[in-house]
N, C-alpha and C positions, 0 to 999 in steps of 0.2 A: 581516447579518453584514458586518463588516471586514476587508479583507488582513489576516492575524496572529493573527486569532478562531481558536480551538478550536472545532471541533465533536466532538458526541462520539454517536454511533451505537451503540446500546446491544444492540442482537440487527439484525443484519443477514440473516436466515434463509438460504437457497442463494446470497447476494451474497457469502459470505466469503473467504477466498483460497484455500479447497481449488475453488471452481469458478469464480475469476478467470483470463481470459484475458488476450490483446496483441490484443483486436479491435480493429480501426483505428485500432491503434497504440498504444492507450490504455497510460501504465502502472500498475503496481499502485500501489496504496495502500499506506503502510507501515501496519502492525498494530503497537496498544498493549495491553498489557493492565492493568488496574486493580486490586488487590489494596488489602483495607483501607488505600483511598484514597492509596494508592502507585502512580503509574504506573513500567513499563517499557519500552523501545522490545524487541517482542520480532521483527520484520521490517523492516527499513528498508526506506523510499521506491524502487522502485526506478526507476535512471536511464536516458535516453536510449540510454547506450555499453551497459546492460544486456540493451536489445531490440534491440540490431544486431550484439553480438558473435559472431553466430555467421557474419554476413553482411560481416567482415571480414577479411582477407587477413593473417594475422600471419605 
């Protein structure tokens, strides 16, 4: 694979996002889903400011 390749993970069994963590920081993955051969972004990427918002002083 290339920087910019698609991969695409087709059953990911207990790795999905109902039992994704922030262990060592990691973030989640965004979730697609595929419907006759249509994708949609149904969770976006999540960012950096997404795993320390709670660890910052607003």
């Amino acid at each position: 694979m290339d920087e910019g390749d698609l991969l695409v993970i087709c059953s990911s069994g207990a790795y999905g996002f109902s039992m994704s963590s922030n262990y060592n920081a990691r973030l989640k993955a965004p979730e697609v889903l595929v419907k006759n051969g249509k994708a949609k972004l149904i969770r976006a990427r999540e960012t950096f400011e997404d795993l320390i918002y709670k660890e910052l002083d607003l």
